[in-house]
C-alpha positions in Angstrom: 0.0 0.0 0.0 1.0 3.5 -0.5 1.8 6.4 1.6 -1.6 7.8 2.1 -2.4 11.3 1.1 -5.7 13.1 1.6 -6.9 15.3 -1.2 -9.9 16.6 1.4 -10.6 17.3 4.8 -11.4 20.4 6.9 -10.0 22.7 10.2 -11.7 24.8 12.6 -14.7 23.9 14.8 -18.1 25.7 14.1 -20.8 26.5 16.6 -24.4 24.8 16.6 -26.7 25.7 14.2 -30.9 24.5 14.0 -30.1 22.7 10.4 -33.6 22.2 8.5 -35.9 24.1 11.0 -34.6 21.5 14.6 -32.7 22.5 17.2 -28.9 23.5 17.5 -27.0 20.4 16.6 -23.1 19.5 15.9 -23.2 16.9 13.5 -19.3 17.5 12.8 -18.5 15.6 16.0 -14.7 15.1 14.7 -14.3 18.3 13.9 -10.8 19.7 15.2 -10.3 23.7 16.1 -6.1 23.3 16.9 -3.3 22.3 14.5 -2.1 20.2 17.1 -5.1 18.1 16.9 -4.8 17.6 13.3 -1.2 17.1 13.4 -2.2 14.4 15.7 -4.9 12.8 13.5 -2.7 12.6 10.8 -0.4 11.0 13.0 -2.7 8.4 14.2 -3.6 7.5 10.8 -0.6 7.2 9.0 -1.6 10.0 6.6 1.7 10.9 4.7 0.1 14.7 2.8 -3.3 16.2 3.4 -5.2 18.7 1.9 -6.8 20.9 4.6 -9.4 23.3 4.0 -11.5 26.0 6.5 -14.4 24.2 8.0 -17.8 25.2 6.7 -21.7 24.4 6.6 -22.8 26.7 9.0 -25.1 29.6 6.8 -22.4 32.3 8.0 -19.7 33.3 5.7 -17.6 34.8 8.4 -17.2 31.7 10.1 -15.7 29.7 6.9 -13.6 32.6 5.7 -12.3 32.8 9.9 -10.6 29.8 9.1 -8.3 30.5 5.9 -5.8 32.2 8.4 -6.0 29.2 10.3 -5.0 26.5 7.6 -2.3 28.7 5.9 -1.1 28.5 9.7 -1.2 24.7 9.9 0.4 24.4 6.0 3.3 26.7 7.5 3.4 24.6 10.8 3.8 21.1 9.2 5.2 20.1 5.3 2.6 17.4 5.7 -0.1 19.8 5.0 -1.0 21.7 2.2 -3.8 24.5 2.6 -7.3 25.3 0.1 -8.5 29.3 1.3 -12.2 29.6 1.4 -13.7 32.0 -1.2 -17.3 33.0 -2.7 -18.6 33.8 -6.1 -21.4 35.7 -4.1 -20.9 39.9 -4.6 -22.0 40.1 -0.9 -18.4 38.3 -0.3 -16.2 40.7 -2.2 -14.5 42.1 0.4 -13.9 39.0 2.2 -12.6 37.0 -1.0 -10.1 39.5 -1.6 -8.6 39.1 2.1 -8.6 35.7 0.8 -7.1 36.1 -2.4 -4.6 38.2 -0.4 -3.0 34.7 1.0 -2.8 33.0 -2.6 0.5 33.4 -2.6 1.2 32.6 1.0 3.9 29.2 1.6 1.5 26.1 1.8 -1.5 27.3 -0.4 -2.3 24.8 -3.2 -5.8 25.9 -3.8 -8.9 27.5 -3.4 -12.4 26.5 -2.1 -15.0 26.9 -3.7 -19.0 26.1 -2.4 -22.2 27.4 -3.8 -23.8 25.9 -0.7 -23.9 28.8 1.0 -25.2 30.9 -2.1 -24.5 32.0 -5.4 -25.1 29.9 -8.7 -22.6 29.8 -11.8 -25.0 30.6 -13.9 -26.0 33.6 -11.9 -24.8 36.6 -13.9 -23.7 38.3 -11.1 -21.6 36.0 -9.3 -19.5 36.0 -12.9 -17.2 38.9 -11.9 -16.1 36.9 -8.8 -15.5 33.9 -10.3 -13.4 35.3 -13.0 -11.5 36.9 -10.2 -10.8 33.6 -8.3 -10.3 31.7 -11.7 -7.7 34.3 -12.9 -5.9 34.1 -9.1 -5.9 30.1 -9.3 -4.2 30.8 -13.0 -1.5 32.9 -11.9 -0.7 31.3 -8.7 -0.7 27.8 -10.3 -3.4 26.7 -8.0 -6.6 24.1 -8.0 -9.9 25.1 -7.6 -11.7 22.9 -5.7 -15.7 22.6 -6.1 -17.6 20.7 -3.8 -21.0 19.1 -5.7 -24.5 17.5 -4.4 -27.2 16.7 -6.5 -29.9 19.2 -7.5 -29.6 23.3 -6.8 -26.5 24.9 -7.3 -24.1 22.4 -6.8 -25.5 19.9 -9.0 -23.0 18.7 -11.5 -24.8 20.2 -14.5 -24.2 23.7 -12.6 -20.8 23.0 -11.8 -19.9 21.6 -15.5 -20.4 25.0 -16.5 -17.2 25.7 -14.4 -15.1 22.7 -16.2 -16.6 24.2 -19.6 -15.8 27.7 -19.2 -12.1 27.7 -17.2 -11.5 24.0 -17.2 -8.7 24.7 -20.1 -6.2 26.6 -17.8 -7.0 25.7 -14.5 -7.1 22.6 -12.6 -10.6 21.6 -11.2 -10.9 19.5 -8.6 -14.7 17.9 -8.3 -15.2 16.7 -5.3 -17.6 13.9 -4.5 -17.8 12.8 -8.2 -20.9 14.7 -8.8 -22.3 13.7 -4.5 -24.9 11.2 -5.7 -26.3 8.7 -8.0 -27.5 11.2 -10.9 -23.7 13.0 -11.0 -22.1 9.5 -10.9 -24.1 8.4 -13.9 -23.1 11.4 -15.7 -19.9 11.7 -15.0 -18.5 7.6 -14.9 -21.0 7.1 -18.1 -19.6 9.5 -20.1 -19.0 13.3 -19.3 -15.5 13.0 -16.8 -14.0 11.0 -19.6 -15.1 13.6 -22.6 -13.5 16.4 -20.6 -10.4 14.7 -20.2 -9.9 13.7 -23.6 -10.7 17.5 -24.8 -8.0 18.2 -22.7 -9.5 19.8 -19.4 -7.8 19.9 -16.2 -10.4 18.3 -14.2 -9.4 15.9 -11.2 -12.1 14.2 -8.5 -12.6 12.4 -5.6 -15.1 9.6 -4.6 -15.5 11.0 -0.5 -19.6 10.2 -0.5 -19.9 8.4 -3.3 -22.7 5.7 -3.8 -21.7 2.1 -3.5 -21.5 1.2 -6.9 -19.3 3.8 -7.8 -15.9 3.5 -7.0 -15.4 0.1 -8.6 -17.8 1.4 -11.3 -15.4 4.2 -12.1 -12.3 2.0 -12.3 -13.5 -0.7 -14.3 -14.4 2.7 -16.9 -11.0 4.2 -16.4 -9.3 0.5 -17.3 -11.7 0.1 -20.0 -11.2 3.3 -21.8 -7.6 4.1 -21.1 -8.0 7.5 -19.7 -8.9 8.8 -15.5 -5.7 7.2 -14.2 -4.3 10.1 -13.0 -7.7 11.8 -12.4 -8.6 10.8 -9.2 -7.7 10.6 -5.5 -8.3 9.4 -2.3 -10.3 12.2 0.1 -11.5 11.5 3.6 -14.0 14.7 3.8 -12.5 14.6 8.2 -15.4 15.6 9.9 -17.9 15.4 7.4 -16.6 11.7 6.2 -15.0 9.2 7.6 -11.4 8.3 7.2 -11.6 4.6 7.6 -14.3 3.9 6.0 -13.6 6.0 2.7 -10.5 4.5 3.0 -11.9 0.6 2.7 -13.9 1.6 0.0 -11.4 3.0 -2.3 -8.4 0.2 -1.3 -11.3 -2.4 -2.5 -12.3 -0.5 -5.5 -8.9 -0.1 -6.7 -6.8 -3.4 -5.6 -3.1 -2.5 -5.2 -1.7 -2.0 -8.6 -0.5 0.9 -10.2 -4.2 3.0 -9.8 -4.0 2.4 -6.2 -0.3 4.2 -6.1 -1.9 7.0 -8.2 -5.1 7.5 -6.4 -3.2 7.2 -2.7 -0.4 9.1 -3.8 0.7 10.4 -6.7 -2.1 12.6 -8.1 -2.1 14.3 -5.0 1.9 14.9 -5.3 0.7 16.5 -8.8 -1.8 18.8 -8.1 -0.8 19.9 -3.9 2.6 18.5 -3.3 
């Protein structure tokens, strides 16, 4: 087995919030607010390289865009860990993502986060001026831009294509979840991941929430056509996922050739080492 890297997992402890009309809940249990906790994570688990981004989920943009000082802290603390800098395609954000653009250049940062599920849409007009910006900051700093998709509203996969489509050419995108359900797996394993790829777009993924057939679904595809090998890695999602269990599900998907060195490692030395 390979060293392990993780292309996907967060910092920073939120407070309670009444998701879907309940009361105040936590569901981030794992969630860790100190460096020294994550350092100690990693440790436990053997994880060679993460990714770490700011913590979000909470409806308050403050909170997530807290964090980015946070996990450029953590990238300068530990070569281990890289660091993605919360931004927003919303115009109510524009002061804040340019205190976060301010860090692009910062030792550490490999990429930038980017969620519409706190707001905006890509095909919302007005939330093009900011995505240009963060597109043309990811371009010059070399950096990935890392979209998290969920089926349906703004984050559904045929909203977030329109990202691959438009700036997929010079920058690298990284997909994560592999469209976040069974309608953006069939799309993207049956056809679509593999047609951006051989047009030549810089598009990458992960398989943190994916349905159970899809992991092995998406290998027998990349083995079959000849093209993905170097497309996708391994992503716990820490606290939102589960390290060993999205761990299990991608060693048995892949077996322990030459994809598993790639998905475990390698890819991730490419795009945030």
């Amino acid at each position: 087995m390979p060293e392990i890297c993780d292309a996907h997992r967060h910092l920073g402890v939120m407070p309670a919030f009444p998701f879907y009309g309940g009361p105040p809940v936590r569901p981030d249990t794992t969630a860790r607010a100190t460096i020294a906790e994550l350092i100690s994570d990693l440790d436990d688990e053997g994880t060679e390289r993460a990714l770490v981004l700011p913590n979000y989920g909470v409806p308050d943009p403050d909170i997530a865009f807290s964090f980015n000082e946070l996990v450029v802290e953590a990238a300068q603390t530990d070569d281990r860990i890289r660091a993605a800098l919360w931004v927003s395609p919303k115009p109510a954000d524009a002061q804040r993502t340019t205190k976060a653009l301010a860090l692009a250049g910062e030792t550490g940062v490999r990429a930038l986060k980017l969620s519409f599920l706190l707001g905006g849409k890509v095909s919302d007009p007005e939330c093009t001026p900011q995505l240009d910006r963060i597109f043309d900051t990811a371009r010059q700093h070399d950096l990935v831009v890392h979209v998290h998709t969920s089926p349906g509203g703004s984050s559904d996969i045929d909203e977030i294509s329109k990202l691959v489509e438009t700036y997929g050419d010079t920058v690298a995108i990284h997909l994560v979840h592999f469209g976040g359900g069974i309608s953006g797996h069939i799309k993207l394993a049956g056809g679509r991941f593999f047609d951006w790829i051989a047009a030549g777009k810089r598009v990458y993924t992960d398989l943190s929430w994916s349905v159970g057939f899809t992991p092995k679904w998406l290998t027998h595809e990349i083995e079959r056509r000849g093209l993905g090998h170097d497309r996708v890695l391994f992503a716990s999602d820490q606290p939102w996922g589960d390290f060993a269990g999205e761990l299990a599900k991608l060693r048995e998907a892949t077996g322990d050739g030459a994809l598993t060195n790639r998905v475990f490692h390698d890819t991730f030395e490419k795009l945030y080492g």
